[in-house]
Structure formats: structure tokens, C-alpha cells
Residue frames as a rotation matrix with the C-alpha (Angstrom) as fourth column:
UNK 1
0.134 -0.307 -0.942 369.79
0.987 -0.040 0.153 157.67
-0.085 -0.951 0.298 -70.60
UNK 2
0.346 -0.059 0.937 369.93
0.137 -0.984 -0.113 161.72
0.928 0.167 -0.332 -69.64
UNK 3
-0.873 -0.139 -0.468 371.51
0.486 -0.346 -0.803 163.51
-0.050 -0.928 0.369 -66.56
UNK 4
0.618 0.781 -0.096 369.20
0.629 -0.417 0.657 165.13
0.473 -0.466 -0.748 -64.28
UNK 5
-0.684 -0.729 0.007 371.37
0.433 -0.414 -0.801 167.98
0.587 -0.545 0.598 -62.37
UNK 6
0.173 0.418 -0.892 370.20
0.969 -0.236 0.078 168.94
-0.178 -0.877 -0.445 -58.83
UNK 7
0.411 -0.438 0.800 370.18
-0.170 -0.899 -0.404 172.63
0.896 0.030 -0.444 -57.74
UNK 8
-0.655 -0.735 -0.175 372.97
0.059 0.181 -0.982 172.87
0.753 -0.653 -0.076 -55.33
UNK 9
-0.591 -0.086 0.802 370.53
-0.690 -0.460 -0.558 173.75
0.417 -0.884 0.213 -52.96
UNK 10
0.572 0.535 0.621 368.78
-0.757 0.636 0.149 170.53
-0.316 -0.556 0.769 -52.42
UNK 11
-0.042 -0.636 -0.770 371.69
-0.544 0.662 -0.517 167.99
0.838 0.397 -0.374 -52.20
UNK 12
-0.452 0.329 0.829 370.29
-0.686 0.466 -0.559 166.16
-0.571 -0.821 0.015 -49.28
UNK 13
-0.964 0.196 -0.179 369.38
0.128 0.934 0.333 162.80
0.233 0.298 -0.926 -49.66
UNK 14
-0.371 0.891 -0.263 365.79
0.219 -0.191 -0.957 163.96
-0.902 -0.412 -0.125 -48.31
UNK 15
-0.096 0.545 -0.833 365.49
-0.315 -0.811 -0.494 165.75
-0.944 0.215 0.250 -51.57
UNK 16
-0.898 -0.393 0.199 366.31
-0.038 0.519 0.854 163.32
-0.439 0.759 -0.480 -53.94
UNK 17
-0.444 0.693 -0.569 363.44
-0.824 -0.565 -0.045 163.48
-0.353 0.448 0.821 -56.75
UNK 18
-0.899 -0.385 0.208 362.16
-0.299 0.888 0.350 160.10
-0.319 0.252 -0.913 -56.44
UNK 19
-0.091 0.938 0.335 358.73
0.242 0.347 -0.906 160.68
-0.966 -0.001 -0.259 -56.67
UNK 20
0.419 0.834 -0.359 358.67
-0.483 -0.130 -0.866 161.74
-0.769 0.537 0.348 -59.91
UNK 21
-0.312 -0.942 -0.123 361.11
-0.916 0.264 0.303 159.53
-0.253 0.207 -0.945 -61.07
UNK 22
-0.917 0.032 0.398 358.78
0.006 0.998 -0.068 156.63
-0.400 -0.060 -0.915 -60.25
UNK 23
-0.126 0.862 -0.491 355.77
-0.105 -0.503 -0.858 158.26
-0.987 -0.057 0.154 -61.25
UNK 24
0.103 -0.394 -0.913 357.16
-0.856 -0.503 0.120 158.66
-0.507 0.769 -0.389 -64.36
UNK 25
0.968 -0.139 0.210 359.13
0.169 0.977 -0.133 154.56
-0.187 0.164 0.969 -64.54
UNK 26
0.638 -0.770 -0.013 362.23
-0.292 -0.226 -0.929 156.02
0.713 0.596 -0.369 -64.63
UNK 27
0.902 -0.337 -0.269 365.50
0.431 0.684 0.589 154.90
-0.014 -0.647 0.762 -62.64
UNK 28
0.730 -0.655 0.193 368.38
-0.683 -0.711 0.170 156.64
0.026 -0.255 -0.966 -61.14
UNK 29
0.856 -0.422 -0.300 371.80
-0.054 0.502 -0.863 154.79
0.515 0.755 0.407 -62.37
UNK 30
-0.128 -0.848 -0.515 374.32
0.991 -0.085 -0.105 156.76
0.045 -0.524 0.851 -60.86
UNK 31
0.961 0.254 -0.106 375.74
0.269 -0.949 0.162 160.13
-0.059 -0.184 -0.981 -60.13
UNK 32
0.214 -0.895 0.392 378.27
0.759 -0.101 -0.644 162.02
0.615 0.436 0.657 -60.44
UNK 33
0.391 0.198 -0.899 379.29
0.445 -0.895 -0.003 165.38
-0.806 -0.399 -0.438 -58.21
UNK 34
-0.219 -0.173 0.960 379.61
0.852 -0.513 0.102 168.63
0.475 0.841 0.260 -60.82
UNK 35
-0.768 0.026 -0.640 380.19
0.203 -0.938 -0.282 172.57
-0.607 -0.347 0.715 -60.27
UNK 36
-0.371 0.163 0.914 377.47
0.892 -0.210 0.400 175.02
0.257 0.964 -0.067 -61.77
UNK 37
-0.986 0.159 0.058 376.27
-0.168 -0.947 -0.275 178.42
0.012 -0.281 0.960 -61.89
UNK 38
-0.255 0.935 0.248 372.36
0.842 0.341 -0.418 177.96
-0.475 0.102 -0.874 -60.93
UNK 39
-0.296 0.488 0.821 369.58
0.751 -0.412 0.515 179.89
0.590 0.770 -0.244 -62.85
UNK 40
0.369 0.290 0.883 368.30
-0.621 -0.630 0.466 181.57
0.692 -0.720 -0.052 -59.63
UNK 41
-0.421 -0.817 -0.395 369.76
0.145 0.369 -0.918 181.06
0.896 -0.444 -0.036 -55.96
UNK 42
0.301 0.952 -0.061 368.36
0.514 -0.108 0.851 181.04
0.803 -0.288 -0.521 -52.95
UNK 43
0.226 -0.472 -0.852 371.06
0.483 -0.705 0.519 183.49
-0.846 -0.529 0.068 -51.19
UNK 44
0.937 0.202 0.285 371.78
0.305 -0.076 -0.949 186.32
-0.170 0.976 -0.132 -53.18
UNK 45
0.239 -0.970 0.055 375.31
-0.591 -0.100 0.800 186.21
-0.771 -0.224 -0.597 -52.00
UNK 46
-0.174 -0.653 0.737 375.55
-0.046 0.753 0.656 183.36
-0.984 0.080 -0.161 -54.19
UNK 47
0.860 0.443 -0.253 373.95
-0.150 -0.255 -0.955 184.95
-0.487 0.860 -0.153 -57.25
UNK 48
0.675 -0.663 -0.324 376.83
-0.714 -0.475 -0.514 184.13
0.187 0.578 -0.794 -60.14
UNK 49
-0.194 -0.927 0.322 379.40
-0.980 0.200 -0.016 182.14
-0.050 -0.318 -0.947 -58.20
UNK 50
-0.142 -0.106 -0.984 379.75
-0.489 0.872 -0.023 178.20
0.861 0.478 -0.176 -59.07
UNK 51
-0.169 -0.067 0.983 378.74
-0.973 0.172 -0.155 175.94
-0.159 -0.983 -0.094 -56.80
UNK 52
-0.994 -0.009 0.107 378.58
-0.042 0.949 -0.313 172.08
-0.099 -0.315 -0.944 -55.90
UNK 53
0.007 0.976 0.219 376.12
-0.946 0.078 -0.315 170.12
-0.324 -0.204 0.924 -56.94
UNK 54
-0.622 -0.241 0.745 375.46
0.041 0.940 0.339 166.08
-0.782 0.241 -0.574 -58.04
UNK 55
-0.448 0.203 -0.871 374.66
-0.887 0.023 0.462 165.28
0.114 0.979 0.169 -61.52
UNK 56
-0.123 0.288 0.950 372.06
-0.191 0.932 -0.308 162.02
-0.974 -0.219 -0.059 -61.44
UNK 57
-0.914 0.008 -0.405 372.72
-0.355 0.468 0.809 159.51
0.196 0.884 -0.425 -64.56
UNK 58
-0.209 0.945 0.253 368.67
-0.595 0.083 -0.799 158.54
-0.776 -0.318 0.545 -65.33
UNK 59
-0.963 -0.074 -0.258 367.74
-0.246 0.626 0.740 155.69
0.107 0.777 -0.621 -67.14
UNK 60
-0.512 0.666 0.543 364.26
-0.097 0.583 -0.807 154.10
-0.854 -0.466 -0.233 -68.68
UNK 61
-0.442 0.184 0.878 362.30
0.833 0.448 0.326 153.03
-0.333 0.875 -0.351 -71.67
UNK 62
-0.909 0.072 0.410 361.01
0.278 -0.628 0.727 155.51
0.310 0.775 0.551 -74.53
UNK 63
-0.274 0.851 0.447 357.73
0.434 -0.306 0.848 155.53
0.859 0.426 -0.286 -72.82
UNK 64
0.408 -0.116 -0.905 358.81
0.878 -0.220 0.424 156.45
-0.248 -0.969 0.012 -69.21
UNK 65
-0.532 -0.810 -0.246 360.87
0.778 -0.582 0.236 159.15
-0.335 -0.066 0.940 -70.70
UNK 66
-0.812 0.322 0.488 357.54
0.274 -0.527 0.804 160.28
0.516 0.787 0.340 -72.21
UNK 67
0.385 0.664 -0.641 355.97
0.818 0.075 0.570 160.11
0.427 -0.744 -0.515 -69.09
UNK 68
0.027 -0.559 -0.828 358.47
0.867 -0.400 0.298 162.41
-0.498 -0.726 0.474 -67.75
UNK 69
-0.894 -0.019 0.447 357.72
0.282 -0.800 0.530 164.91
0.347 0.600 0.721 -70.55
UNK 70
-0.139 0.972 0.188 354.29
0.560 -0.080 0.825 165.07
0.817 0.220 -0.533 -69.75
UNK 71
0.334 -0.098 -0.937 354.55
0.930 0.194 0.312 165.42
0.152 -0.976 0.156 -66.48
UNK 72
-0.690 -0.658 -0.302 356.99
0.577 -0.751 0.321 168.67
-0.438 0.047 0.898 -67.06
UNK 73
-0.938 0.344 0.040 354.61
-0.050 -0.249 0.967 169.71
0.343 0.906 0.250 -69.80
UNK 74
-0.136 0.962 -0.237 351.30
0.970 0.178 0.166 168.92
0.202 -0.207 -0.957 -67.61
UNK 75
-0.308 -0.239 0.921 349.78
-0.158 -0.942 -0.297 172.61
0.938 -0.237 0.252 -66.32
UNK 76
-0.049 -0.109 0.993 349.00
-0.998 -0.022 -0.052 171.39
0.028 -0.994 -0.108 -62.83
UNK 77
-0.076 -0.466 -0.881 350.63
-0.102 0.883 -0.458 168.93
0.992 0.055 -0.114 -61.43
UNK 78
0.882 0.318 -0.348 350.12
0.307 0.175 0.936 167.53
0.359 -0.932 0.057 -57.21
UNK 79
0.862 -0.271 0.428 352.21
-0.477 -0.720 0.505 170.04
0.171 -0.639 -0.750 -54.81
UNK 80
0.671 -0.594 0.444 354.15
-0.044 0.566 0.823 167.15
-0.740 -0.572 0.354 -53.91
UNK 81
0.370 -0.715 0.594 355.99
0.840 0.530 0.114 166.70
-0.396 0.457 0.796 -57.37
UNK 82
0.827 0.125 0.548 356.02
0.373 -0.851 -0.369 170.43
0.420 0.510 -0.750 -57.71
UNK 83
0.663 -0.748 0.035 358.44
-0.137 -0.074 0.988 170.27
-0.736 -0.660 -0.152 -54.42
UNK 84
0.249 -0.900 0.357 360.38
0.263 0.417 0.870 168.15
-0.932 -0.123 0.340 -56.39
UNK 85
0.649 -0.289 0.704 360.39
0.650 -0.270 -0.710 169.77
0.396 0.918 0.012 -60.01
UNK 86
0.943 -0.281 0.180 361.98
-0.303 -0.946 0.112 172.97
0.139 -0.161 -0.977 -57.92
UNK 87
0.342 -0.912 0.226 365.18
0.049 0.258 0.965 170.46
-0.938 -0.319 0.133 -56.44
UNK 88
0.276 -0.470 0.839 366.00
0.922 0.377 -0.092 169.92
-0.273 0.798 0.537 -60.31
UNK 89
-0.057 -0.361 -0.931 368.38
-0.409 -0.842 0.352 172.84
-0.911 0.401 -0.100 -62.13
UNK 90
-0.116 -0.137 -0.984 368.63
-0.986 -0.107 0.131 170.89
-0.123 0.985 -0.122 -65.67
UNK 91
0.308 0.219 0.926 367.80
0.148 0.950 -0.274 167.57
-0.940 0.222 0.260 -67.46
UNK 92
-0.037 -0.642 -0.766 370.27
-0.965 -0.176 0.193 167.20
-0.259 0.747 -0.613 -70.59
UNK 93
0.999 0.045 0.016 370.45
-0.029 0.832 -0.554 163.74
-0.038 0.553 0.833 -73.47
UNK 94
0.303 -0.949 -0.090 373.53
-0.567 -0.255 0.783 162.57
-0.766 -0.187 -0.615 -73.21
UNK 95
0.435 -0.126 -0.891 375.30
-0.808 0.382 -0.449 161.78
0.397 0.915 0.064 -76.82
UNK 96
0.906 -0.377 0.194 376.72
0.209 0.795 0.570 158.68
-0.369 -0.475 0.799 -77.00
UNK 97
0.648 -0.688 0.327 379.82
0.128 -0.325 -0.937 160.15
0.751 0.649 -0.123 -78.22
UNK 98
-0.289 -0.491 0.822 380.79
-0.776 -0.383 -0.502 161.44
0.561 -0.782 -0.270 -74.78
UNK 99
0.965 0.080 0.248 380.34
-0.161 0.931 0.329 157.32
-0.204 -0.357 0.911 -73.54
UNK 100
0.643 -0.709 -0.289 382.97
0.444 0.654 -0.613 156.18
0.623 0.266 0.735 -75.55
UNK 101
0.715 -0.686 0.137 386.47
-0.251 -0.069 0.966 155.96
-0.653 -0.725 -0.221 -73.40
UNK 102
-0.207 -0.931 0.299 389.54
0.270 0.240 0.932 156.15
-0.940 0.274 0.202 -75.32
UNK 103
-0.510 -0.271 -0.816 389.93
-0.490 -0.688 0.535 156.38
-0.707 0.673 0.218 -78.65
UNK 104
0.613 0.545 0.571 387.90
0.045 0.698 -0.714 154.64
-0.788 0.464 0.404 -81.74
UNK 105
-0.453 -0.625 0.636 389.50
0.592 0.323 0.739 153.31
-0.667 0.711 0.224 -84.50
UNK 106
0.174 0.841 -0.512 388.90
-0.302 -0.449 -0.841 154.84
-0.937 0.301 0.176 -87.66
UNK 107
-0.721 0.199 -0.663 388.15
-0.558 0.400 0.727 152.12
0.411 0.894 -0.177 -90.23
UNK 108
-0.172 0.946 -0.274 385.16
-0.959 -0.097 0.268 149.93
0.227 0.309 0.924 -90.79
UNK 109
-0.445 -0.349 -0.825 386.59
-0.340 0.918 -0.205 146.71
0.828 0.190 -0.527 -89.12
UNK 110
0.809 0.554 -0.194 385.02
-0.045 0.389 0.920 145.11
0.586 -0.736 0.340 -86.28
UNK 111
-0.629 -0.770 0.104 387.19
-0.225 0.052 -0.973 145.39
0.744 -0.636 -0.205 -82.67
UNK 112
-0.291 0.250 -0.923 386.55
0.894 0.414 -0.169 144.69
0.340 -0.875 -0.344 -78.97
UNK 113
-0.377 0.257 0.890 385.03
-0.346 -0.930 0.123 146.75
0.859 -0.261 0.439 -77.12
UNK 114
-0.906 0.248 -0.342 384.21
0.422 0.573 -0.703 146.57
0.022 -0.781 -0.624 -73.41
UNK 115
-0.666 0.513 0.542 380.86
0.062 -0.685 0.726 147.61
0.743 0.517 0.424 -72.25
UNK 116
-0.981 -0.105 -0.161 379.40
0.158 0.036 -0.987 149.18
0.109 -0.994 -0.019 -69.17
UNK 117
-0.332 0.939 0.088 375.62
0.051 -0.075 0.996 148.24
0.942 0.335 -0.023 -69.03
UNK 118
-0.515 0.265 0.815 373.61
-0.857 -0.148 -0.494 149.39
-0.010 -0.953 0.304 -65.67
UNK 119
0.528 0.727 -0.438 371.93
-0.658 0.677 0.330 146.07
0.537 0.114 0.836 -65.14
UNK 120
-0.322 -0.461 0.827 372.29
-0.947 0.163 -0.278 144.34
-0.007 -0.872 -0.489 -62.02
UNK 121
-0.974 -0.122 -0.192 371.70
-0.152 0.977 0.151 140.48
0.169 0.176 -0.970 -61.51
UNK 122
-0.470 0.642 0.606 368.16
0.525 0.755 -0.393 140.67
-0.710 0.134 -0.692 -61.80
UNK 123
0.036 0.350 -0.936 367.94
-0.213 -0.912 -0.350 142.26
-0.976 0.212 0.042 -64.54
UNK 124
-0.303 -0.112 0.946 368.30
0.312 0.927 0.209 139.83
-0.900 0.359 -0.246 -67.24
UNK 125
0.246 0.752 0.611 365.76
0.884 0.084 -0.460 141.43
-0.397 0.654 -0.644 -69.76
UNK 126
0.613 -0.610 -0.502 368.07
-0.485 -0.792 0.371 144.61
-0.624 0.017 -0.781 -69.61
UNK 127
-0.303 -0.925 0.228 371.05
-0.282 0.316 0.906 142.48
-0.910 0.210 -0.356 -70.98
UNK 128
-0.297 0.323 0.899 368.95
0.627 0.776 -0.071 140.28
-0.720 0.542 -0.433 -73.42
UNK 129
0.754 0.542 0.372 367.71
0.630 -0.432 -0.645 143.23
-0.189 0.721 -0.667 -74.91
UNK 130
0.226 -0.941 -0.252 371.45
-0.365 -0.322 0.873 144.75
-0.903 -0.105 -0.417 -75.19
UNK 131
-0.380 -0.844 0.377 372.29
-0.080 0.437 0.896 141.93
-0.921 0.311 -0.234 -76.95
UNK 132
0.328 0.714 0.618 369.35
0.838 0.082 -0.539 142.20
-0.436 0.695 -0.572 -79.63
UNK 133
0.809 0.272 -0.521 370.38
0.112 -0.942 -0.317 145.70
-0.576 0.198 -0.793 -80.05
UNK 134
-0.171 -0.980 0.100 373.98
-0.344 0.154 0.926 144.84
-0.923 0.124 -0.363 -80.81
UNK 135
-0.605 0.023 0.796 372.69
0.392 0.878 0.273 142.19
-0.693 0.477 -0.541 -83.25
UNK 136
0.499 0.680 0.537 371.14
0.836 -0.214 -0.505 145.18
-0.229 0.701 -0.675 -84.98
UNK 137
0.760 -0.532 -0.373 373.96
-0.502 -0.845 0.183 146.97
-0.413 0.048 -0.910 -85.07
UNK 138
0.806 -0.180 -0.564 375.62
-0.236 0.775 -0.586 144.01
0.543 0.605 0.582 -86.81
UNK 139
-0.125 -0.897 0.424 377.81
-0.715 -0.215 -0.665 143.70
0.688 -0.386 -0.615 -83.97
UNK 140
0.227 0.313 -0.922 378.02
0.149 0.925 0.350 140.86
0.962 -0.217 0.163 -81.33
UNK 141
-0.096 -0.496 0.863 377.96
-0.916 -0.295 -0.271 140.90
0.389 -0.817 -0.426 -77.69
UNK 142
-0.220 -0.347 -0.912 379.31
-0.086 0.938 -0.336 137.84
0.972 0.005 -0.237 -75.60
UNK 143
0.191 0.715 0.672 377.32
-0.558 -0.485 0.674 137.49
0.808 -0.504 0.306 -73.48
UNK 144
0.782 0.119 -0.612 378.73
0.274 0.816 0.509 134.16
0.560 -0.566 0.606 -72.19
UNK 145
-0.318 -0.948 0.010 382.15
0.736 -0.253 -0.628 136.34
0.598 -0.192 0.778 -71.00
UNK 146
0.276 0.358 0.892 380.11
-0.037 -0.924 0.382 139.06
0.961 -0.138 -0.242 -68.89
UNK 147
-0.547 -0.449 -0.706 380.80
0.617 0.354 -0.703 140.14
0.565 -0.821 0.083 -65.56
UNK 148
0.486 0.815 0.315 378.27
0.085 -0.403 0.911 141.60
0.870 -0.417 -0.265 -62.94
UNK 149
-0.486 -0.531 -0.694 379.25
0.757 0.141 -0.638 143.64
0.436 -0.836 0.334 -60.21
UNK 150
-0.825 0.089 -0.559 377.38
0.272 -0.803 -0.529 145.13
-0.496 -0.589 0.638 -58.09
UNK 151
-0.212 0.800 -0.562 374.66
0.131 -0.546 -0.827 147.43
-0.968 -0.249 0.010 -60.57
UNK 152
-0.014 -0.556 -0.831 376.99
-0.925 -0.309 0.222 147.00
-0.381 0.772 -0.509 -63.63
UNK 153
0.564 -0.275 0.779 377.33
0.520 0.850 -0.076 143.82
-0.641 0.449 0.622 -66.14
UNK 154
0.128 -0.574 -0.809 380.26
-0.866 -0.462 0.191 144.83
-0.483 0.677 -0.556 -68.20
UNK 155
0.591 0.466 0.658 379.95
0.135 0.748 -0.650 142.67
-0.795 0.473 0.379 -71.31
UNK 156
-0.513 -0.672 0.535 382.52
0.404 0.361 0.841 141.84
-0.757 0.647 0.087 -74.39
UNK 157
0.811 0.463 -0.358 380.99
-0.274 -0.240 -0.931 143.89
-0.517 0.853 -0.067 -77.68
UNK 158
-0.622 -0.748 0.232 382.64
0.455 -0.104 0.885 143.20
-0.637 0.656 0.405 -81.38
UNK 159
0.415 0.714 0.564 381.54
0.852 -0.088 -0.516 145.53
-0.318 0.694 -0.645 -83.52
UNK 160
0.096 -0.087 0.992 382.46
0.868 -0.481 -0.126 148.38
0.488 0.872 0.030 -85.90
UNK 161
-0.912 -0.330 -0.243 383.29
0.395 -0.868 -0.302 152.33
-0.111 -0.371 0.922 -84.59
UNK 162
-0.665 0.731 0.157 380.34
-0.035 -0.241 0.970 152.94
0.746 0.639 0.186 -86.29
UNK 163
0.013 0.669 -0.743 378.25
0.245 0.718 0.651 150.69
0.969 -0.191 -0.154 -84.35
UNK 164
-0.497 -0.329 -0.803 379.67
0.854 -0.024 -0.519 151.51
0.152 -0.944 0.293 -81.20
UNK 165
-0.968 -0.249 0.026 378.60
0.250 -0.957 0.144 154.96
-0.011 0.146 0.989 -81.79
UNK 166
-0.234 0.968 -0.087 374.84
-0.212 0.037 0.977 153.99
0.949 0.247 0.197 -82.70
UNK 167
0.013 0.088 -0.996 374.72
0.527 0.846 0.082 151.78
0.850 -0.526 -0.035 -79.62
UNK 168
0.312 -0.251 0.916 373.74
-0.438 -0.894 -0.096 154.27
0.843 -0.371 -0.389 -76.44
UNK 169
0.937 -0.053 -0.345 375.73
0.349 0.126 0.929 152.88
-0.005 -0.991 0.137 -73.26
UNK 170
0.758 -0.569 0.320 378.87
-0.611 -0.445 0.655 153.53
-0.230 -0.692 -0.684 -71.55
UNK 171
0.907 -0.283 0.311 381.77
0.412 0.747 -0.521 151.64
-0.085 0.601 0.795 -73.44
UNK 172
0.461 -0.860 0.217 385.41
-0.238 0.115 0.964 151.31
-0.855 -0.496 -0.152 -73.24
UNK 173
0.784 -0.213 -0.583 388.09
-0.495 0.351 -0.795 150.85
0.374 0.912 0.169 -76.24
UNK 174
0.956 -0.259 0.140 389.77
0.178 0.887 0.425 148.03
-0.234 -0.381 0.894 -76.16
């Protein structure tokens, strides 16, 4: 998963970057709203001065995300996704350090842990592969205790600080 940040100036819902999003196989998670100083502005009153914009949380598999390099990385690309490379101000990896809520223990024991996984009720193959990942992180997730609301399955993890740490979602100490 990686934020995408908008430039403030295309925060209409018109401008959302979906075409190359799908183009790509990637999927828009959430958002967030966030201040920044763009690179260039399109008043130059506003040259310098922070401004509103929405941070989008982007999720997809290792080879969508390599679509989406290419794509950046292509030297011509169709007008239309050129519109939309201009709406974007920054695209950033987000550690998985800055996931974790609260505090981790620090010893090698296995604890609870909640965990917030984007995967809505048909998404099954999202979860299933969660729980494989866990199980290579010698950690267990219970799957049979999950709860789905909405876009979210928040899901029981035991495993290690460690582990938690390896593991890239959104995750809660217990």
C-alpha cells in the first residue's frame, strides 16, 4: 500500500485519478484530508503557503504497482492519463511502522493484535491470503473471530512485535 497525494488544485471528485489507477490494477482504499506546500501552484498568490489537499491510501499486487511504475517511467503516454499524472503532487511507501497504533511490546512473546485489512465481503482471496502471510510470519490470524464492515474485515492476529512489524497492514495493539 502507498499514499498518492492530490495537488490541492484538483480536489474535485471529477479529478480523481482513476484512469490510471485502473490502467495500472490498482485500488483506492481510503483517504485522508492533509495540508501541503505544492511544488508549483497554479496562482502565484499561493506560491509557498500550505494548503488543503486529500491524501488517497492505494492498494494492489507487486505487479500493478509495477504497472504504475511504468506507466510514470513510459516517455509518452495517451493525453488522457497525462491530465491525470498533473492532478497528482506525490506518491510515497508507507512503512509499516507508522500502521501500528499504540504501543508494541518489547519482548519476543506472541500478543493480540487487532487488524485493519481493506477487504470487503467479496473479497475473500484478500483475507485468505492475509492469513497465509501471517502463517509466514509464524503468527496466527483467526480468522473464524473477524468482523466486516463496510470495506474493512478487522481480524484477531497473535503474533510477535516482530511479526507485526514485517506484516504490511493497518493494526492495532491490543
Amino acid at each position: 500500500m502507498f499514499e498518492l497525494t492530490l495537488h490541492p488544485a484538483f480536489l474535485g471528485r471529477s479529478y480523481f485519478p482513476k484512469s490510471i489507477l485502473k490502467k495500472a490494477g490498482l485500488r483506492d482504499v481510503g483517504s485522508k484530508e492533509t495540508s501541503i506546500i505544492p511544488r508549483q501552484v497554479t496562482d502565484i498568490r499561493d506560491a509557498g503557503k500550505i494548503q488543503a489537499t486529500a491524501t488517497l491510501f492505494i492498494a494492489g499486487t507487486e505487479s500493478a504497482v509495477a504497472n504504475l511504475r511504468t506507466l510514470l517511467e513510459a516517455s509518452s503516454i495517451p493525453s488522457s492519463l497525462e491530465k491525470e499524472l498533473k492532478e497528482i503532487e506525490s506518491i510515497r511507501w508507507i512503512n509499516n511502522e507508522s500502521k501500528i497504533r499504540g504501543q508494541l511490546p518489547q519482548d519476543g512473546e506472541q500478543h493480540a493484535f487487532e487488524v485493519a485489512l481493506h477487504a470487503g465481503p467479496d473479497e475473500e482471496d484478500i483475507v485468505a491470503s492475509f492469513a497465509e502471510f501471517v502463517r509466514a510470519h509464524s503468527g496466527k490470524a483467526d480468522l473464524k473471530r473477524r468482523i466486516k464492515v463496510g470495506g474493512l474485515t478487522f481480524i484477531p492476529v497473535y503474533a510477535s512485535s516482530k511479526a507485526m512489524i514485517a506484516i504490511p497492514v493497518t493494526h492495532s495493539c491490543a
